[in-house]
C-alpha positions, -999 to 999 in steps of 0.1 A, spaced: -816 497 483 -843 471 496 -858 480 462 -836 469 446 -828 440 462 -868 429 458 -869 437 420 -838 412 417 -853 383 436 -884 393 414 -860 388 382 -847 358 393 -880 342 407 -892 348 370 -862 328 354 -867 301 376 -903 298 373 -901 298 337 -874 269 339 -848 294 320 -858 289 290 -829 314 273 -806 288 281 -827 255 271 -817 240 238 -846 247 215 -849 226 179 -873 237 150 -882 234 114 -866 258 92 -885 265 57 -856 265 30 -872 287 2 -881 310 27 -856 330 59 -821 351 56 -791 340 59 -773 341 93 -736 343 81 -720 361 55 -701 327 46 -722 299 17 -751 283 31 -776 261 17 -796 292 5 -767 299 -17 -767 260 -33 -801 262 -41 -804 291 -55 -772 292 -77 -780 258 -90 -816 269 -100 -803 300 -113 -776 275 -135 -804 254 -145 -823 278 -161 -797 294 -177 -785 264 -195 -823 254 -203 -830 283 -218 -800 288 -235 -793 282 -276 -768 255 -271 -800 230 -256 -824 248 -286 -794 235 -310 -799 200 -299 -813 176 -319 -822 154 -290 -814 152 -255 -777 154 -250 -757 131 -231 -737 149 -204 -709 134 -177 -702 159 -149 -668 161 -138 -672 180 -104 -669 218 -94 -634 227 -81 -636 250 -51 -614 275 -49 -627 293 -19 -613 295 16 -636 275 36 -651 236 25 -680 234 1 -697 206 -11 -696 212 -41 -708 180 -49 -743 190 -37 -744 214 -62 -738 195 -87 -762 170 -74 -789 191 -72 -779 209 -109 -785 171 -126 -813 168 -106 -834 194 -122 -816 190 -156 -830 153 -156 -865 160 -147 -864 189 -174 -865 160 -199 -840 180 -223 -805 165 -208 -793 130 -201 -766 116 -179 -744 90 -176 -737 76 -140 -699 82 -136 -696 81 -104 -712 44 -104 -693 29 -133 -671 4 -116 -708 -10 -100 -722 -11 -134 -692 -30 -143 -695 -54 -112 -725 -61 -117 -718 -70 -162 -694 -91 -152 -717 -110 -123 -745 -114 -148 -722 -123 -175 -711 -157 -156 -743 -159 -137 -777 -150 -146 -799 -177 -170 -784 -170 -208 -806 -141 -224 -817 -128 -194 -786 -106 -187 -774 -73 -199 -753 -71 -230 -712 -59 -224 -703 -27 -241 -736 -14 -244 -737 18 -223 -744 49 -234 -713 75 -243 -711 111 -232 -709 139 -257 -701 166 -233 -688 172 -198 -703 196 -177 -676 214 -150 -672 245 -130 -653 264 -103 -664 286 -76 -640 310 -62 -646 337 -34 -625 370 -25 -632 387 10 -626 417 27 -626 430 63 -628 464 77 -595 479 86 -579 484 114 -591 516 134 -611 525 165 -645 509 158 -672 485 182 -679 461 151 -663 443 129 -677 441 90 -669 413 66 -678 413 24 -680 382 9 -683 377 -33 -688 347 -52 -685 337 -87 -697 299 -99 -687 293 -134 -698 264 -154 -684 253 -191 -698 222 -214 -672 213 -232 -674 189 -266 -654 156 -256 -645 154 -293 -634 185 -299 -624 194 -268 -645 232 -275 -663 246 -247 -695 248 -260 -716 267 -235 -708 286 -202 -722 308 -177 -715 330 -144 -736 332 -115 -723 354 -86 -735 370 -57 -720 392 -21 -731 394 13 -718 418 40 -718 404 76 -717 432 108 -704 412 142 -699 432 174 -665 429 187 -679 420 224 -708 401 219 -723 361 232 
């Protein structure tokens, strides 16, 4: 018993001396294109990589070799049909990014257009005549790039078990559609699943 007792104080002499430092908060760099994921649930591996994957699709595919010249896309957002908030915006962010600095597509700034237009009218009634940017002179969109990401999930059933398992699928779509003709031009699926394994008594 006073064996016991010593290789506890031991134990606990240790902690101290070492300032605890399981239960400090510790910060630290994480490397994006490199590490798993932690949760079943999207995480920023998932944007990345489903964008790049998009990219390259859409690069690659014959609608862009059919172009005679760059052409001019608006994106109209990805509707998330999943259970949980997405940006979704970040994926398309990042999508344009790469599209952009491909050199083969072009994009008007839809999101900005009132601000273009603040700043027309400004420069219409203010700058020095011949200086200022013409009215009615930006550039039109040909097509409109959208999507939607949807997610279906399962959990183990109910029965005598010590963990608790979670599947996770999902599907991005993404269409260009012809603004006049209204035809979807080009699309693509990207998908992926995860399985996720938590212990029902756990901290």
């Amino acid at each position: 018993m006073k064996s016991f007792w010593v290789v506890l104080g031991a134990g606990a002499l240790i902690m101290g001396s070492s300032g605890c430092a399981a239960f400090r908060a510790n910060v630290s760099d994480v490397n994006v294109e490199q590490g798993s994921h932690m949760r079943a649930e999207f995480d920023f591996r998932d944007l990345k990589s489903i964008s790049a994957d998009v990219v390259d699709q859409l690069l690659t595919s014959g609608f862009i070799a059919g172009q005679p010249q760059e052409p001019t896309m608006a994106i109209k957002g990805i509707e998330n049909r999943t259970s949980e908030y997405l940006d979704t915006k970040a994926i398309t962010d990042t999508m344009r990014t790469k599209l952009i600095n491909s050199g083969k597509v072009q994009f008007v700034n839809v999101e900005r257009r009132a601000d273009l237009a603040n700043e027309q009218g400004y420069q219409a009634e203010n700058v020095t005549p011949g200086t200022g940017v013409e009215i009615g002179q930006q550039a039109a969109a040909q097509y409109m790039l959208t999507g939607s990401i949807v997610e279906m999930k399962q959990n183990t059933p109910r029965q005598v078990r010590v963990s608790k398992t979670t599947q996770r699928f999902y599907q991005l779509t993404m269409e260009v559609t012809d603004l006049k003709s209204g035809l979807i031009k080009w699309t693509t699926q990207t998908e992926f699943a995860r399985a996720e394994r938590q212990p029902l008594i756990g901290w």
